[in-house]
N, C-alpha and C positions, 0 to 999 in steps of 0.2 A: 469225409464220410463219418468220423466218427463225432465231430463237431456234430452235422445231422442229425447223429443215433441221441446225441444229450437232451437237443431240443427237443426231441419227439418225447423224450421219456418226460422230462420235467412238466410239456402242455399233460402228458397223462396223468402225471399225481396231481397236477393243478388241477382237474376233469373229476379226480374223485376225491378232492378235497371239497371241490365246490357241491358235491353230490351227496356227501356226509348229513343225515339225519338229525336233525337235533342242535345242530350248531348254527346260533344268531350270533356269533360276536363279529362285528367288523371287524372288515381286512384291517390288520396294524394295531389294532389296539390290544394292550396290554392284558394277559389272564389276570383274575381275579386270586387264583388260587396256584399254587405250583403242581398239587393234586391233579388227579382226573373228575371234572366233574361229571356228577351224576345227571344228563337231561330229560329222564324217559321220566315225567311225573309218576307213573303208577308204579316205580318199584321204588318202594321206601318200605321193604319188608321190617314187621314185628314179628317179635317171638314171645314164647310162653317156654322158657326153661330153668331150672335147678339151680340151686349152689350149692356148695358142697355141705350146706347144713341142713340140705332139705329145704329153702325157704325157694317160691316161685316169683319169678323174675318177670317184666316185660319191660319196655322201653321208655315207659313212663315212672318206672320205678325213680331216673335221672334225668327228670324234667328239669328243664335252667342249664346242663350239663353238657358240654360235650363227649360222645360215646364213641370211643378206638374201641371195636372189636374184629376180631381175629378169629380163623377158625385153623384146628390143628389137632395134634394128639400129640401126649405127653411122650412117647416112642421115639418122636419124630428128631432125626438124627441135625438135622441141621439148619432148614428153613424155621421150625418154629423156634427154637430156643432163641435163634438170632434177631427175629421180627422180635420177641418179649424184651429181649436185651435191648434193642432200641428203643421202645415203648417206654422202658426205664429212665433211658438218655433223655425221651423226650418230656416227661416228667421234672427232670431234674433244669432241665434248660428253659423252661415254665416256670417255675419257681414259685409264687405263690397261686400265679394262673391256674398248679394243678391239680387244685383243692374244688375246679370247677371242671375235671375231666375224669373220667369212667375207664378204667380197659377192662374188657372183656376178654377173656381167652374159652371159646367154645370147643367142644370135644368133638370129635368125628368119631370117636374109638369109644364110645362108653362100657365097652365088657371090659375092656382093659383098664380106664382113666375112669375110677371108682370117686366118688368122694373124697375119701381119705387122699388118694395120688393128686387130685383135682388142686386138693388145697396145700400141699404141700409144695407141686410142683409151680403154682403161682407166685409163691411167698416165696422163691427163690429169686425171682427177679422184682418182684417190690409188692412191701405189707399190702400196699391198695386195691392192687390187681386179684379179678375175680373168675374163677375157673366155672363154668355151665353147660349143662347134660340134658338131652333130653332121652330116650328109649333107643335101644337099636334099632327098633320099628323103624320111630319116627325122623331118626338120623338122615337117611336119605330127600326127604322130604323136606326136610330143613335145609339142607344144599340145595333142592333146585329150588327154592321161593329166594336162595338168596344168589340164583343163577352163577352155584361155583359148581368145579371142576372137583369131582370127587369117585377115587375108587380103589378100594379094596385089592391087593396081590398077597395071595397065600403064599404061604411060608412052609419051613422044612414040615413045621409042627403047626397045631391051632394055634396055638400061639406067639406065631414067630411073621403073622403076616407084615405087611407095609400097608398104609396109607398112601394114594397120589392125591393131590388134594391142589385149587387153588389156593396163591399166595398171596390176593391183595387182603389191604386192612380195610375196612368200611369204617367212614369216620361220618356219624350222624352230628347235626347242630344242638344247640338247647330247646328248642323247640321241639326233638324227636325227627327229624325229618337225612333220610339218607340225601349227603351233600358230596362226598369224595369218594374215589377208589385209588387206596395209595398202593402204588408197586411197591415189591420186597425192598427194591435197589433206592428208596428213595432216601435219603441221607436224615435222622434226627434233627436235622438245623432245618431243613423245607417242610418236614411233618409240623414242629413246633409253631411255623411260621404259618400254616394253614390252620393250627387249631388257634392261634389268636386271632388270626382272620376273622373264623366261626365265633369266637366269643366275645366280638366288636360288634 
């Protein structure tokens, strides 16, 4: 019987593995990438945001580059500092490769994560790393073009709320073009290994 119950369940994840959207790669053959690749051609969202000196950004700004960016707020007790801290790692595991790569850390929090905090808070985990803001307006709107997980939880005080927010990294090619979506959990040596991918 419960031999029985195995087989049933495996033909099902076999049923909607085969049913999965988006996915050409033969049966057996090896991923390209360790990442999650991106298959929906129409989301390769761009943006138009800040630094913390006031200069306006898009994604052409690091044409030839590959682009780690992040989204988070400077508050954030534990997912973001941790994701920057790797981005660090994978920097440094790069070595001269990472004179060809971009991180981005975008704010979810802009009444809090001002300028002044933006760039401070970057430049604690590496000189290169660049912190971007657009409005509170427009905050929201910027999470869904980039289909993340984003919300607000008030706190004792105005100023004591939380962020819930997604945790993947979006890692665009040289070309501009969104290529990965790396989980939090995915180790500096597999990131490293998929952005020289991209810049082969």
């Amino acid at each position: 019987m419960k031999h029985a119950f195995l087989c049933l369940c495996f033909l099902l994840l076999t049923a909607c593995e085969a049913q999965t959207p988006g996915v050409s790669r033969p049966a057996g053959e090896k991923p390209l990438f360790l990442g999650t690749e991106v298959t929906d051609p129409a989301f390769s969202p761009d943006f138009r945001l800040k630094d913390a000196e006031g200069r306006t950004h898009a994604l052409a700004d690091w044409h030839g580059k590959v682009v780690m960016l992040f989204f988070g707020y400077a508050s954030c007790p534990d997912i973001c500092p941790t994701t920057l801290f790797r981005a660090a790692q994978v920097m440094k595991l790069l070595g001269d490769d990472a004179k060809r790569v971009q991180t981005l850390f975008v704010t979810l929090d802009p009444m809090r994560d001002t300028p002044d905090v933006l760039r401070e808070y970057t430049r604690i985990f590496h000189p290169d790393f660049l912190g971007l803001y657009t409005t509170q307006e427009e905050t929201p709107r910027l999470a869904r073009a980039f289909r993340l997980f984003f919300r607000i939880n008030p706190g004792e005080t105005p100023q004591s709320y939380t962020v819930d927010h997604g945790v993947n990294t979006y890692l665009y090619d040289p070309g501009g073009k969104l290529r990965l979506l790396i989980p939090h959990e995915s180790p500096p040596e597999a990131l490293a290994t998929d952005i020289r991918t991209l810049l082969r």
